[in-house]
C-alpha positions in Angstrom: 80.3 63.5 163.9 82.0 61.7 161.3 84.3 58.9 162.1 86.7 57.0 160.5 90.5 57.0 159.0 90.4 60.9 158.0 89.4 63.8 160.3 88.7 66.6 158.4 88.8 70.0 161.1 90.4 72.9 160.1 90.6 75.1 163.3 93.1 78.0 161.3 90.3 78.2 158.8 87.5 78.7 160.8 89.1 81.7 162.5 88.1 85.2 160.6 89.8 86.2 157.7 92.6 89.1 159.1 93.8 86.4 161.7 94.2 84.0 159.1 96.3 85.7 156.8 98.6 86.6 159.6 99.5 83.1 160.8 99.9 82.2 156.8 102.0 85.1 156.3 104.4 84.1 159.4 104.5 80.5 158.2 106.8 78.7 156.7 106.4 75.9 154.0 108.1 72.2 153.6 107.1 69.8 150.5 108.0 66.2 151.0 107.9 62.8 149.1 106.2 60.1 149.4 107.5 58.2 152.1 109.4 61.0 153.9 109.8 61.0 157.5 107.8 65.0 158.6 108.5 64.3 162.2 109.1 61.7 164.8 107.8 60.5 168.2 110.2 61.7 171.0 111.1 65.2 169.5 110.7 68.3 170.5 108.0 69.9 167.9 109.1 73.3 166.5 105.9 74.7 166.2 102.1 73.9 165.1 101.9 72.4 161.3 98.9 72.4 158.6 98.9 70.3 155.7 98.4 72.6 152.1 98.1 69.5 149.8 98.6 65.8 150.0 98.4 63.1 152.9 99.8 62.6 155.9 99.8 59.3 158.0 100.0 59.5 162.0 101.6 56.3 163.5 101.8 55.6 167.2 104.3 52.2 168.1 102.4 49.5 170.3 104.2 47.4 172.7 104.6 44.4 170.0 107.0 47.1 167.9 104.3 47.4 165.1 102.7 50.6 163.8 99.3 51.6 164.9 97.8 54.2 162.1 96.0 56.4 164.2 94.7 58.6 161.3 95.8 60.6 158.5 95.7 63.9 157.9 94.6 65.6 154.5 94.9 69.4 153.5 93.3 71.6 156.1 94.0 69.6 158.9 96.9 71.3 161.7 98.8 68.8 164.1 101.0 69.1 167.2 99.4 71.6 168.7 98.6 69.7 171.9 102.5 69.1 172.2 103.0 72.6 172.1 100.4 73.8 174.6 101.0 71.0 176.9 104.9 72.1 176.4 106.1 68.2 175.4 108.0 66.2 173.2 105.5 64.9 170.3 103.8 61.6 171.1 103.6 60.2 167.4 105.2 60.5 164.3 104.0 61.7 161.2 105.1 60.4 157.8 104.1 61.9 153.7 102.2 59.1 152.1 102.1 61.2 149.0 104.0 64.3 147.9 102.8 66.7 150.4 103.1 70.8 151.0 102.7 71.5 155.2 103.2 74.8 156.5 104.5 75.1 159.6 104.0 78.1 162.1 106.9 78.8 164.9 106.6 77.9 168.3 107.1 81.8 169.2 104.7 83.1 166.7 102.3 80.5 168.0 102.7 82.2 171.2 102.2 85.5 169.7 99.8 85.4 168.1 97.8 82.7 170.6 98.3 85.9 173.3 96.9 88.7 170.7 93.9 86.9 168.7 91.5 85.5 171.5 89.8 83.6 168.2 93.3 81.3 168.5 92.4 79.6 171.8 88.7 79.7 171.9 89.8 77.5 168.1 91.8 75.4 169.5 89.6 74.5 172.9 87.1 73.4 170.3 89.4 71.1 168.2 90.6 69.7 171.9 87.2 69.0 172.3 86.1 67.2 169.1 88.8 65.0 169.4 88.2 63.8 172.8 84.2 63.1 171.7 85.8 61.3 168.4 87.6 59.3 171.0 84.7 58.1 172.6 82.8 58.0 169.7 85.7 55.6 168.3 85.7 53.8 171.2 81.9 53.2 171.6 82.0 51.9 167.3 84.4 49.0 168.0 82.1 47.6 171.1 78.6 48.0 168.9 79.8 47.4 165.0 81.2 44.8 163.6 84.5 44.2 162.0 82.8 44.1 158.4 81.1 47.5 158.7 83.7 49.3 160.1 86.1 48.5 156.9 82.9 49.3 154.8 82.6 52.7 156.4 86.4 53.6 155.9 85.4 53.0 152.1 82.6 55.4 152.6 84.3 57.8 153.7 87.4 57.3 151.7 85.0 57.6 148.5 83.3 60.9 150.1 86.6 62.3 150.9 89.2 61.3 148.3 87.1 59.8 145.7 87.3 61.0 142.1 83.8 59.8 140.3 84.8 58.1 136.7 82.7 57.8 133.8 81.4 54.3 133.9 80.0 55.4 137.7 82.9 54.1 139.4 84.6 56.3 142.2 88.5 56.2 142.7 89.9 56.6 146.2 93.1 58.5 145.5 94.3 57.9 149.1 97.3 55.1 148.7 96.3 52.8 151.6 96.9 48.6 152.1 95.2 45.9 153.4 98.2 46.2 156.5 97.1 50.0 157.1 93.4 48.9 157.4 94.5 46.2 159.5 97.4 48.6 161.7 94.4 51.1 161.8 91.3 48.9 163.2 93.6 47.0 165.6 93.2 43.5 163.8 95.0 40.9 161.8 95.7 41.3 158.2 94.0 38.2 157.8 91.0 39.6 159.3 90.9 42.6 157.1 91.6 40.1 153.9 88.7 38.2 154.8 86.1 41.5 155.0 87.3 43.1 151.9 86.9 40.0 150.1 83.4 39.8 151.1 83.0 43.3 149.8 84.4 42.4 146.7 81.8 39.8 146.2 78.9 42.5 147.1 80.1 44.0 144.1 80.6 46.9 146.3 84.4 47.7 146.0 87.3 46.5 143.7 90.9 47.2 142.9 93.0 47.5 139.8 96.2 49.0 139.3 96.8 49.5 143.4 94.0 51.6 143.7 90.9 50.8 145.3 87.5 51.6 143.8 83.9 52.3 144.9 81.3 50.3 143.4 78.0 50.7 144.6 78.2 54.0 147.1 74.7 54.0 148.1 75.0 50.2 148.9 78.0 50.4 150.8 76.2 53.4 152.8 73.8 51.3 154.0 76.0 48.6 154.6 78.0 50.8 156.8 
């Protein structure tokens, strides 16, 4: 089970092909720009979403008033469906960190279709149940890794999900993300996070130029991780 800043299930394509093409055909589509607000803690969600293309970040508020990056959601992955089953207002809110495409399916043709196609909820029992064991799983990391491997994992998995190899070996992570989101994300200071990527930087196993972050050495930062 991979754990980190992205989760990559897909529940709507796993189900078989005819069911599929129904919920797309019934769906309607939003595009959004960088920075734009998709939805927001407190409301009332009007229906189940997917993201087509781009990034999504999920952000919960904490007691201090800052932002806790829960995780972010690339294209495949479907949100607010726990909102709508458990028939509640969303818990987080959900913002484009690049221009992104989600397609969103109506709370009544949720219904619909979650009362015709058995394949909907037996999906969706599974997805409820990955994400509790990525919980524990999550949980379990922060007690038995350090701070240092953590951040070198979210590289690894930033460079196997969103990385684009270049010619001289290097690998771009195309995901815009800060030191702060790091930080938001793992529960720690900035500082903190400042100190660990510097370190990383002296490994020679990740740099940055231009505001984008690069992957050095891959198999080192593997191992590292």
């Amino acid at each position: 089970m991979r754990i980190g800043l992205l989760t990559s299930e897909n529940w709507i394509g796993s189900l078989p092909e005819p069911v599929r093409a129904e919920i797309i055909a019934r769906a309607s589509v939003t595009r959004l720009k960088a920075g734009e607000e998709f939805a927001a803690a407190g409301q009332t969600p009007k229906g189940i979403f997917q993201v087509v293309e781009g990034y999504l970040r999920l952000t919960g508020l904490q007691e201090d008033g800052r932002l806790n990056l829960i995780t972010v959601y690339s294209a495949g992955n479907s949100f607010a469906e726990t909102a709508v089953v458990a028939r509640r207002p969303l818990n987080h809110s959900t913002e484009a960190i690049t221009p992104t495409t989600v397609r969103c399916l109506a709370q009544t043709d949720f219904w619909e279709l979650y009362e015709t196609h058995r394949e909907i909820p037996d999906a969706l029992c599974r997805k409820f149940a990955a994400a509790i064991g990525r919980q524990l799983a999550s949980r379990q990391l922060v007690t038995s890794r350090r701070l240092g491997k953590r951040v070198a994992m979210i590289f690894e998995e930033l460079a196997h999900r969103t990385g684009q190899p270049l010619p001289d070996g290097r690998i771009a992570i195309k995901l815009p993300i800060t030191q702060q989101d790091f930080a938001d994300h793992l529960g720690v200071t900035r500082q903190s996070i400042q100190r660990e990527i510097r370190d990383l930087k002296s490994a020679g196993l990740i740099g940055r130029e231009h505001r984008q972050w690069h992957v050095l050495d891959l198999p080192a930062l593997r191992r590292l991780g």
